[in-house]
N, C-alpha and C positions, 0 to 999 in steps of 0.2 A: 399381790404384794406391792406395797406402797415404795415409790422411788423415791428414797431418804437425800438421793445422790440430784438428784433434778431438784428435790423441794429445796435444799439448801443454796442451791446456787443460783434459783430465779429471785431476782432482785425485783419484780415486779409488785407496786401495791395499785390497790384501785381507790380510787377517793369517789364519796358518793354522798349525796346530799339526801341528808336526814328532815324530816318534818318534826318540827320538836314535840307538837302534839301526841304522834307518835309513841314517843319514849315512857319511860318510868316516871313519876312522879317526883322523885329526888333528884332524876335528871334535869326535868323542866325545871323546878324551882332556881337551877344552878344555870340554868340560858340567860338571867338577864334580860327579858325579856326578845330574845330572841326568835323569830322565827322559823330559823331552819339551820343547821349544825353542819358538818362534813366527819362523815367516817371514813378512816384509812384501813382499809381490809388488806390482807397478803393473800396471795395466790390461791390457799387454800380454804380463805374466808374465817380467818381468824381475826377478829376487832384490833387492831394497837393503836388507836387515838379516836379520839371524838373533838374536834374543834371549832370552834364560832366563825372560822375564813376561810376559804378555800385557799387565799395566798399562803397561810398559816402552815395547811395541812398539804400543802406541794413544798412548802419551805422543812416543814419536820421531815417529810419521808427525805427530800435529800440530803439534807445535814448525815440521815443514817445513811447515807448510801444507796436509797432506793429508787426507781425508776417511776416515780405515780403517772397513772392514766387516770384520766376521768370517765366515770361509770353514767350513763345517762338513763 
């Protein structure tokens, strides 16, 4: 049985850098010619951002209150 009471109250995300080659094709298109992205995952590896900066995507998770680590 899944712990409804733990998932809600870890505030932790992980930020992880993406290869934009990588991705979907409507993704790249949207990089700007970029070569690598940052995804913000929650604990249980649900996607909620995909951004062009890692300042970016540690400035988003804390605005919501989250704690980001970086994934290596």
């Amino acid at each position: 049985m899944e712990n409804t009471e733990a998932r809600s109250t870890d505030r932790t995300v992980y930020v992880k850098t993406i290869a934009v080659i990588d991705l979907p094709r409507e993704v790249r298109d949207q990089a700007a010619g970029l070569e690598q992205l940052y995804a913000v995952h929650d604990s249980q590896g649900q996607q909620l951002a995909l951004v062009g900066d890692r300042k970016l995507a540690f400035l988003l998770a804390r605005e919501h209150d989250y704690a980001p680590v970086m994934v290596h």
